[in-house]
N, C-alpha and C positions, 0 to 999 in steps of 0.2 A: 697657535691660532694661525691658519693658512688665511693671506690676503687677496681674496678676488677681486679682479676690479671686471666687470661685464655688463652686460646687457639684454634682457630678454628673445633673444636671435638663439638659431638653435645651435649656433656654437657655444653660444655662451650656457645654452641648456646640457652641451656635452660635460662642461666641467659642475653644473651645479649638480649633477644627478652623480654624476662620478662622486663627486664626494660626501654626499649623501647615502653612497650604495656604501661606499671604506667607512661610514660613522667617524670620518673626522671633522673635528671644529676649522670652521672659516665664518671670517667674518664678507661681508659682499659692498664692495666700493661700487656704483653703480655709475655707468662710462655713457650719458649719453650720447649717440653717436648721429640722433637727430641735430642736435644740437653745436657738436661741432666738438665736445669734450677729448674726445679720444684724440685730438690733437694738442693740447695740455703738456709741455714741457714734464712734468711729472709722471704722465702717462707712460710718453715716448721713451724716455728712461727703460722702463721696462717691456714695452710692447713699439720699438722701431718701424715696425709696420703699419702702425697706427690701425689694429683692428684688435676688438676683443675677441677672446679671454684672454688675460694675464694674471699671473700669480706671485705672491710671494710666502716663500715657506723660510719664517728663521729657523726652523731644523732642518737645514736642507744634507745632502751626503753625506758632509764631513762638517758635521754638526755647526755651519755654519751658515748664512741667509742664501737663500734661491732663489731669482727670480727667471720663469716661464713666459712665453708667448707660444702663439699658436698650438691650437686646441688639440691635435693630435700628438705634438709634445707632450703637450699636462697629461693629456691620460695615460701616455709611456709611464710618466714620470708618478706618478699618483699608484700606478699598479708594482711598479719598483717598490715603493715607500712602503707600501701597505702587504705587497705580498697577495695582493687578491686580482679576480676581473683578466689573468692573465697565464695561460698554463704554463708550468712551471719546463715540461719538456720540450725539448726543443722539436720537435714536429708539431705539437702541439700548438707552440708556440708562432713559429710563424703561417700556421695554419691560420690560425686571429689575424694577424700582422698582415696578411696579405687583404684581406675582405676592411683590417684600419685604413691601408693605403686607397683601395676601391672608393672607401668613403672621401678619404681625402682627397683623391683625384678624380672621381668621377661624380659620385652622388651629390657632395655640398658646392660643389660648382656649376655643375650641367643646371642642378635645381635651383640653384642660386639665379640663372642665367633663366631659367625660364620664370623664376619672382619676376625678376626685372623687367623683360619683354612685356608680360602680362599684364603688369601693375603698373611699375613703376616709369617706365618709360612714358614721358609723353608726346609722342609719337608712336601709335600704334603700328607697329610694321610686318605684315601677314607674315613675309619668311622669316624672320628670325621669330616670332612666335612659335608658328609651325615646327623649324626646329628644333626648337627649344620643348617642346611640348612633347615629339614626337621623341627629344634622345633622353626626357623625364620616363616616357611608359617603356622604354627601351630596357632602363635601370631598375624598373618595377619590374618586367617580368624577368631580368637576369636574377634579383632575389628571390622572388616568388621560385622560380626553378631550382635555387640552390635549397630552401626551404623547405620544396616537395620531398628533399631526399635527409635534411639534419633539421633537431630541434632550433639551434639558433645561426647564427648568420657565420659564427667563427667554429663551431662546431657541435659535439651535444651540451656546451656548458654556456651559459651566460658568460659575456664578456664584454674589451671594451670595445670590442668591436659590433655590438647591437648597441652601447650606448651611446654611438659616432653617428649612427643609422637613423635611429629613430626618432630624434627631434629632428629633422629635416623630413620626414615623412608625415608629419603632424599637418602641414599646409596640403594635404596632396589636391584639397579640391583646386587650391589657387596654382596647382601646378598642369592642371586640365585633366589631371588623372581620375577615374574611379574605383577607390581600393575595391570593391566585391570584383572586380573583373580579374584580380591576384588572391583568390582565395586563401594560400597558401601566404603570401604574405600578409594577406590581413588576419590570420589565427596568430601568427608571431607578433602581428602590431597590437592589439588587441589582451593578448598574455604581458607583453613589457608595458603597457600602459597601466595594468592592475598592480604594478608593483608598488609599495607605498615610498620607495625610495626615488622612484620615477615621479611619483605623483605631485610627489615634494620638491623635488631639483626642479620640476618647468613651475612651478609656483612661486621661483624665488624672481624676485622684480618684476613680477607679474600686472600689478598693479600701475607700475613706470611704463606699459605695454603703449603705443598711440600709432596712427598710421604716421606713414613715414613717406607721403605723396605730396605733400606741397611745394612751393618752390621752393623756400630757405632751405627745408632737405635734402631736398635730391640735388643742390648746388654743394650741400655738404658730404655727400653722399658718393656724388657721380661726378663734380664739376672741378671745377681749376683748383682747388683748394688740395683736392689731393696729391695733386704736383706741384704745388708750390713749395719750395724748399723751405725748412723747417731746422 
């Protein structure tokens, strides 16, 4: 039984669909992070960063416990374990691995950055809006174009690299975007959402879901707490 500890955010959707795609058992420890949990001496143990997902697998490599942070780790590590979500040759391979890095350098933080501006900030402020807005449809039409010419984002096969993707593309209205405007990306958003393994991973703490705009939040969230030494 693999240990989640997460939070309804679409990192934390990366790891619950992932292991819902591999049909392995986990139980889900639920990290609120409105709240200030993810700072928890227990937590920090295994997630240093103080952000979810983190995991623990008692069968980890060498048949002994594993514990993960940061959500493009677990999915390396998750498609090692199981053998799947990962081409096994090496062109293949890092054909995936480069469109993972995309996600983790470009799409879950550019959009991440345009959540904030939009929403969460209180302080609405046009230019960082604007840019944030403007380098979101940027990111939408660089997949959308890769899209016009392969079935999925890492190449013709599902992988974990449309599973890194596509819970962050779930907000696109709060991201100022309108998916009809990426045709080609919205046939591919649209097919991974009919999955039932998809359907099932952003369902799990679904219900723990709440806005995350009030002060005590975004002081937990955004504020001095995050640098305070711990």
């Amino acid at each position: 039984m693999i240990e989640v500890y997460s939070w309804p955010t679409p990192n934390g959707h990366k790891v619950h669909i992932m292991l819902e795609e591999c049909g392995l058992a986990y139980r889900v420890h639920p990290v609120d992070i409105g709240a200030g949990e993810q700072f928890a001496p227990d937590f920090l143990a295994i997630s240093p960063n103080n952000k979810i997902p983190a995991i623990t697998d008692p069968d980890g490599p060498d048949g002994q416990p594993i514990s993960l942070f940061e959500s493009g780790a677990i999915l390396l590590y998750l498609a090692g374990k199981t053998g799947r979500l990962l081409p096994a040759d090496t062109r293949g391979k890092y054909e995936v691995l480069q469109w993972l890095m995309f996600q983790m350098g470009g799409v879950g933080p550019m959009l991440g950055q345009a959540h904030h501006f939009r929403i969460y900030a209180p302080e609405k402020l046009p230019y960082a809006i604007e840019r944030y807005t403007q380098e979101a449809k940027r990111l939408y039409g660089v997949l959308n174009k890769r899209l016009a010419h392969t079935t999925y984002i890492g190449g013709h096969d599902y992988s974990i690299a449309d599973i890194a993707v596509f819970p962050w593309l779930r907000s696109w209205k709060n991201q100022g975007v309108e998916m009809a405007d990426y045709p080609h990306l919205k046939g591919w958003f649209d097919e991974v959402a009919r999955r039932p393994a998809v359907q099932r991973g952003v369902e799990v703490l679904a219900g723990a879901r709440r806005p995350l705009t009030d002060d005590k939040a975004r002081e937990v969230l955004f504020g001095e707490r995050q640098v305070r030494q711990r």
